[in-house]
Phi, psi and omega in degrees: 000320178303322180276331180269315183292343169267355170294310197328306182277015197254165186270124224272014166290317182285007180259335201254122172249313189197166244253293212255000188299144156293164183254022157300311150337299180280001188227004105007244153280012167260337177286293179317289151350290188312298178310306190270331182291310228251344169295298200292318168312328178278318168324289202284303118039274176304302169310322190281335187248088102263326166294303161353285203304275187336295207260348165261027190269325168296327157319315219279326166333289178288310154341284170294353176292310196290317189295298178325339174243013165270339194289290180318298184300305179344311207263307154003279160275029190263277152336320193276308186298295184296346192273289170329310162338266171341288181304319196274354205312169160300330211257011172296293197287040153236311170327307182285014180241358141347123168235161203313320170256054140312102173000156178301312183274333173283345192275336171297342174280006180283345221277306185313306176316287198303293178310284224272326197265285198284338178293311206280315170309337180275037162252335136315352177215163198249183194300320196289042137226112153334281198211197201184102139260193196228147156259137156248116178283307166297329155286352156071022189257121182247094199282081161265196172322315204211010185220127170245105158182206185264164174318276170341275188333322191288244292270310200295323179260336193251259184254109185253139196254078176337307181277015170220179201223142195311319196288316174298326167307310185295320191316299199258324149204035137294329203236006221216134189272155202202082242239087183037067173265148162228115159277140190320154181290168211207127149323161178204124162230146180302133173268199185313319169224158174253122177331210114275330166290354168282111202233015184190119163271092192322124158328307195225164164207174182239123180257147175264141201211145195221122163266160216246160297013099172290352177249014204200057166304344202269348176248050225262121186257013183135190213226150147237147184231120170238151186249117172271145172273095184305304167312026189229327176284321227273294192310335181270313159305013188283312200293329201272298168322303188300313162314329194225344195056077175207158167299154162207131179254103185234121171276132148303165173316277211275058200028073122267147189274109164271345159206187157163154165273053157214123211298342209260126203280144171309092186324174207249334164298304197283348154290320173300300171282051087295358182251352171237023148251127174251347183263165178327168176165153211268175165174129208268102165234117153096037204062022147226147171339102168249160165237137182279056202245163179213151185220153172247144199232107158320322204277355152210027173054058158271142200218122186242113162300148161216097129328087210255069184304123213314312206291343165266336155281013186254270201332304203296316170313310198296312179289332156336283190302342178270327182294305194299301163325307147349269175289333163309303177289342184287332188281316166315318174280315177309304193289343152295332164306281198289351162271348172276312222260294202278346174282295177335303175303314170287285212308331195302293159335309182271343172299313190275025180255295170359284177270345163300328183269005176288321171311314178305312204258010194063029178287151193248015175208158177302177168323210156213337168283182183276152203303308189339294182295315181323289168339299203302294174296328161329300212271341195255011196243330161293333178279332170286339171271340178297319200303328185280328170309288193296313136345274173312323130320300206302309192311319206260348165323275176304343162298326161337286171306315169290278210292345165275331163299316197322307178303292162281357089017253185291027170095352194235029147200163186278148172288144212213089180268022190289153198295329184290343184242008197274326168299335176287327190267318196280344190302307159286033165059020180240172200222086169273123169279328191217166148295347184252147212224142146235155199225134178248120167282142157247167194244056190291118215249325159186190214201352186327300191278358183270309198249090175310333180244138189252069169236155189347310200289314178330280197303329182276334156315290183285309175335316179298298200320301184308328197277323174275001154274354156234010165259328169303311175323299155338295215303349199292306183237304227232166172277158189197128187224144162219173172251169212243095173300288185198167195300016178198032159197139193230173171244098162260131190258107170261097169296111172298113151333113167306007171248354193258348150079240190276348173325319195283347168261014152283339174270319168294336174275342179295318188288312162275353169283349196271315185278298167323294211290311176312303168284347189271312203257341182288277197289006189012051166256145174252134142238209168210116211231148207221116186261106159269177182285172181284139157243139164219133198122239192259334183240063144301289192327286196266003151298292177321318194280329176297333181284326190277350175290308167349297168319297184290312155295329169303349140341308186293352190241312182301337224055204200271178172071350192289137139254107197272115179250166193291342221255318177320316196271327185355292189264029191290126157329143171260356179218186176211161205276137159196054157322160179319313187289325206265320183298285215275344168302316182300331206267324180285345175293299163323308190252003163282332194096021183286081198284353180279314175273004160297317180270345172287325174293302162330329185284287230289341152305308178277278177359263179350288189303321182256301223281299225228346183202150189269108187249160187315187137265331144341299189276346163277324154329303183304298183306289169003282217275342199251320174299319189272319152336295195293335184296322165310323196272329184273321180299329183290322195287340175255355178092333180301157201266100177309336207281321168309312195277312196238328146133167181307118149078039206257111143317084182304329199276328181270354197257357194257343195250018171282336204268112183297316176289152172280345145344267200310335148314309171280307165325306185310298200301313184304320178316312187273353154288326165329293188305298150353309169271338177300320166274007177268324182269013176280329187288299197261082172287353231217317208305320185287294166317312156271354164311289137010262196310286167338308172271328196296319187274312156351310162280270196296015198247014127284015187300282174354314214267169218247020180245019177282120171197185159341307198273334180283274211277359150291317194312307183321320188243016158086040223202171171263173173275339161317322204276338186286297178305309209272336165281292213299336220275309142336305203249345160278322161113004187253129147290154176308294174311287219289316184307305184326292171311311191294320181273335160306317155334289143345282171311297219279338173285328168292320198270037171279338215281321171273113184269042151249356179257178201245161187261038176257297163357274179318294174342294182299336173253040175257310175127069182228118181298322184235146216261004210250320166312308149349279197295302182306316199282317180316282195304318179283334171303280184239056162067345172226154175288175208271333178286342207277307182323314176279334174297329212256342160277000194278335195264332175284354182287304184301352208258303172299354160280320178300000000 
């Protein structure tokens, strides 16, 4: 199989011996070739490394050392960079002069040390440092990653040095000064309890001690300690031990062994010659032959040992060599097996490939190349026609796609998320995550600032614009695709992620407040975007889509630009304000010619209505359409010539309802009551005046009677009473009521003159049913009651008769 994937990759001139050669021929002697390169190489091969063996083994010795003491020093600095960490924080040197009864606040600065410093460094070293604290010696406190408390406690409970007693641990090294020291490896056992987060206690470890002040030694004010994973040194010696069958030793400056894989301790002769040798060299240990090699490590003064016994490294040279002889005859025979058994084997498969596409292709004689190329123009010639096929799909896809979202849009059929329609779906680039599905229409309202010319490519322009800015917007939390509706509208179908839970309909108002501002104000297409609510299951879709049209008729009360969602519209009012009282106040403003209340009753109708209450758009239609009534109704009713007022051939109902918004309805409706009232006050100029004239005499020629007010001189004169108070009062300057009173008064002071009549009399023939009324109205007009007023007229009577 290796000889048919390397045929494979060869190029095909070594396979072409000659235009019409079979290609057994070539794979033949191309297997042999194969077959004779890697035996000669191994012959010559074989002479080089058996010498190779010999004269490197003491390299290789060294070698491994060395990467072992780069692998180390490596893990080292490692030790150093956090003892720097550690040592330089700011806030160390005020922690060591703590003292053991410390305040509350100081005390809380180990527990900030501990989280924000020693917390944040264990995420920073590797397994090969176990563990790491601080001693604060005055406070007698021991700070690690996850532990605050004292010495004693730590020792008793958390990590005990089996050959040592709490007081020789505090001794040698808490409190005992020390300069980036490494001590010899230390049995380590578990005390009484384990943090929780500690799951696992190094057997032996090497401890590291550093004393703190670090810019101030002459005072030692506490230790930083690191704890080493002897099994972590050990692990990096495995490769080297397994490798050499060797000891492997590593001395300190001053030759103690800090650690070795050998129970058997270093003569104090063979320290000397490692101290005055660097290169390899024999040495006869425990009665045997040894080979010796040593490397130096700057980075702790560490000296790394190796140790060989002759007689496993020979053996090894020997057994090479038996091997090597071995496997030559053994390869040399497989391999004529396998260049028979694999040409046999290859050829067949590809002679019945031959001839099947030949069967394929009706040929009536073989190729004339060799099958290779023949399979070769075969296969490039199915691939170019799958690719043009696969081309032409890809063309017909987004129509595809369009016309099946289109489909589920608009109802007229349910969606199908099942694991079972998911091929069906990826064929049309589409992706449902959930079942809950929602549908937002945009509205593109006109294109004027985007575009100058308002033609197909322009509106195919923004139509582009809109859809992919807002399926990218979709794309942020939910899946999201859209259709081309009509030339000025579109659909986007948003599928909710299930994870975003209640979170999603908070997102569709984000999306569509995001999708307005973005295109209105970047790209200066205005639209209107129309929300229906979240559904879920198989008629999400077409739940959703009657709503968001809903939504999108509501346009007419938001206006243009708006965005609107269905949940908003819901609690939308069933009726609307236009009363009876309000109709004929409307009609009397209009034909007096009052164009300031015309248009102030007008705000105050769309106000009510729009302003103050969420009304259908069905039912703002209505009001319209009832408002424009009336307009119908004063032009019919007065005789006027519409074509005068509005011009030839002019429609008020369509011109009002051309208008998409409910604004814009209400501007057009104030223009044509405008026009409207402007010719009732050109006609009747005269109209206020005599009008006037009208009510003053009416009221005086009526005082008497005790039912004169408002409700008396409309009925008279046909009017409301609203429109009656609000005239006299404007062009007299007065209320009705106050005039009314002021000429009864007026009246009742003349016929005071005749002193036989009384003033309960008088009262009645002013139009006061009672003198108690009478009397009250007297005195406030003019300020004394009606008797003192005639006592006060009599000394001018007398006086003046005299």
């Amino acid at each position: 199989m290796r000889n048919e994937v390397i045929l494979l990759k060869m190029p095909q001139t070594w396979f072409q011996i000659g235009n019409r050669k079979s290609a057994l021929t070539t794979m033949i002697a191309s297997n042999l070739f194969i077959l004779l390169i890697p035996l000669a190489m191994g012959l010559f091969l074989y002479a080089k490394v058996e010498h190779s063996l010999e004269t490197n083994a003491n390299r290789s010795n060294t070698a491994m050392l060395e990467q072992l003491k780069l692998s180390l020093d490596y893990k080292l600095s490692e030790v150093d960079n956090l003892m720097r960490q550690v040592a330089l924080d700011p806030k160390l040197d005020y922690m060591l002069k703590i003292p053991k009864d410390a305040d509350s606040a100081d005390k809380y600065r180990f527990v900030e040390f501990m989280r924000n410093q020693l917390g944040r460094y264990r995420s920073m070293v590797s397994s090969f440092i176990f563990d790491y604290y601080v001693y604060f010696a005055s406070s007698d406190t021991i700070v690690k990653a996850d532990l605050l408390t004292d010495s004693r406690t730590y020792y008793s409970t958390y990590y005990t040095f089996k050959d040592m007693t709490y007081e020789q641990w505090h001794k040698n090294i808490l409190t005992s000064v020390h300069s980036m020291s490494y001590l010899p490896a230390a049995s380590l056992s578990r005390g009484n309890e384990i943090s929780t987060n500690t799951e696992y206690v190094p057997k032996e470890v090497v401890v590291y001690e550093q004393s703190l002040p670090l810019r101030s030694q002459s005072d030692t004010l506490g230790n930083f300690i690191v704890l080493i994973d002897v099994d972590q040194i050990k692990q990096m010696l495995k490769q080297l031990e397994t490798a050499s069958d060797s000891a492997i030793y590593i001395i300190d400056p001053t030759g103690k062994t800090i650690m070795s894989t050998s129970d058997i301790p270093l003569s104090s002769d063979l320290l000397n010659h490692i101290e005055t040798n660097s290169s390899p060299f024999d040495y006869q240990l425990a009665g045997v032959n040894q080979m010796v090699s040593v490397t130096s490590s700057q980075k702790a003064g560490w000296k790394y040992v190796s140790v060989t016994p002759n007689d496993v490294f020979m053996q090894q040279v020997n057994q090479i060599q038996r091997w090597s002889l071995g496997l030559f005859v053994i390869c040399l025979i497989a391999g004529l097996l396998a260049v028979y058994a694999g040409v046999y084997r290859n050829y067949k498969p590809l002679q019945r490939t031959v001839n099947a596409i030949m069967r394929g292709k009706d040929m009536i004689r073989r190729p004339a190349s060799n099958e290779y190329e023949f399979i070769q123009q075969t296969f490039e010639g199915s691939i170019h026609e799958e690719k043009n096929l696969r081309n032409l799909l890809a063309q017909q896809i987004p129509l595809i796609r369009t016309n099946y979202l289109s489909r589920l849009i608009r109802g007229y059929m349910d969606v199908n998320v099942s694991p079972e329609n998911e091929e069906t779906l990826r064929f049309m680039d589409l992706s449902f995550v959930s079942d809950q599905f929602a549908i937002l229409l945009v509205k593109i309202e006109d294109i004027d600032d985007f575009s100058e010319e308002q033609s197909e490519q322009g509106w195919a322009h923004a139509r582009f614009i809109v859809s992919n800015i807002g399926v990218d917007l979709i794309q942020l939390h939910h899946n999201g695709y859209s259709v081309e509706l009509d030339r000025d509208r579109l659909a986007f179908l948003i599928n909710l992620k299930d994870r975003r839970g209640d979170r999603s309909a908070v997102d569709i108002r984000e999306f569509a407040e995001s999708l307005n501002n973005m295109i209105s104000q970047k790209f200066k297409i205005n639209i209107t975007v129309a929300a229906g609510d979240i559904h879920q299951g198989p008629k999400a879709i077409r739940d959703s889509y009657p709503e968001a049209l809903s939504a999108l008729e509501y346009r007419l009360i938001k206006g243009k630009n708006a965005v609107i969602h269905f949940q908003d519209i819901i609690d939308a009012t069933h009726h609307y304000y236009y009363p009876l009282e309000i109709e004929i106040q409307l009609i009397n403003f209009v034909r007096s010619g009052d164009s300031d209340n015309v248009e102030k009753l007008l705000s105050t109708i769309y106000s009510m209505n729009f302003d103050s209450n969420h009304i259908t758009p069905e039912l703002g239609k209505c009001l319209f359409f009832n408002v424009m009534s009336t307009f119908l109704k004063i032009v019919n009713a007065t005789n006027t010539n519409p074509e005068e007022v509005l011009g030839a051939n002019f429609d008020p109902i369509k011109a009002v309802f051309s208008y998409p918004t409910a604004d814009g309805m209400y501007q057009k409706t104030k223009d044509l009551y405008a026009t409207l009232t402007r010719l009732f006050k050109v006609e009747r100029s005269d109209h206020s005046t005599q009008l006037l004239q009208e009510i003053v005499h009416f009221v005086d020629q009526n005082l008497d009677d005790p039912n004169m007010g408002l409700a008396l001189v409309a009925d008279r004169l046909q009017m409301t009473s609203p429109y009656i108070s609000t005239f006299f009062k404007k062009h007299q300057g007065q209320n009705l009521l106050d005039y009314v009173t002021r000429k009864r008064i007026e009246k009742a002071k003349m016929l005071m003159d005749n002193k036989e009549l009384t003033n309960t009399q008088i009262a009645q023939m002013v139009g006061y049913t009672n003198d108690v009324v009478f009397i009250r109205a007297f005195k406030k007009q003019e300020g004394i009651p009606p008797g003192k007023y005639r006592e006060a007229m009599r000394p001018d009577k007398t006086g003046s008769d005299a």
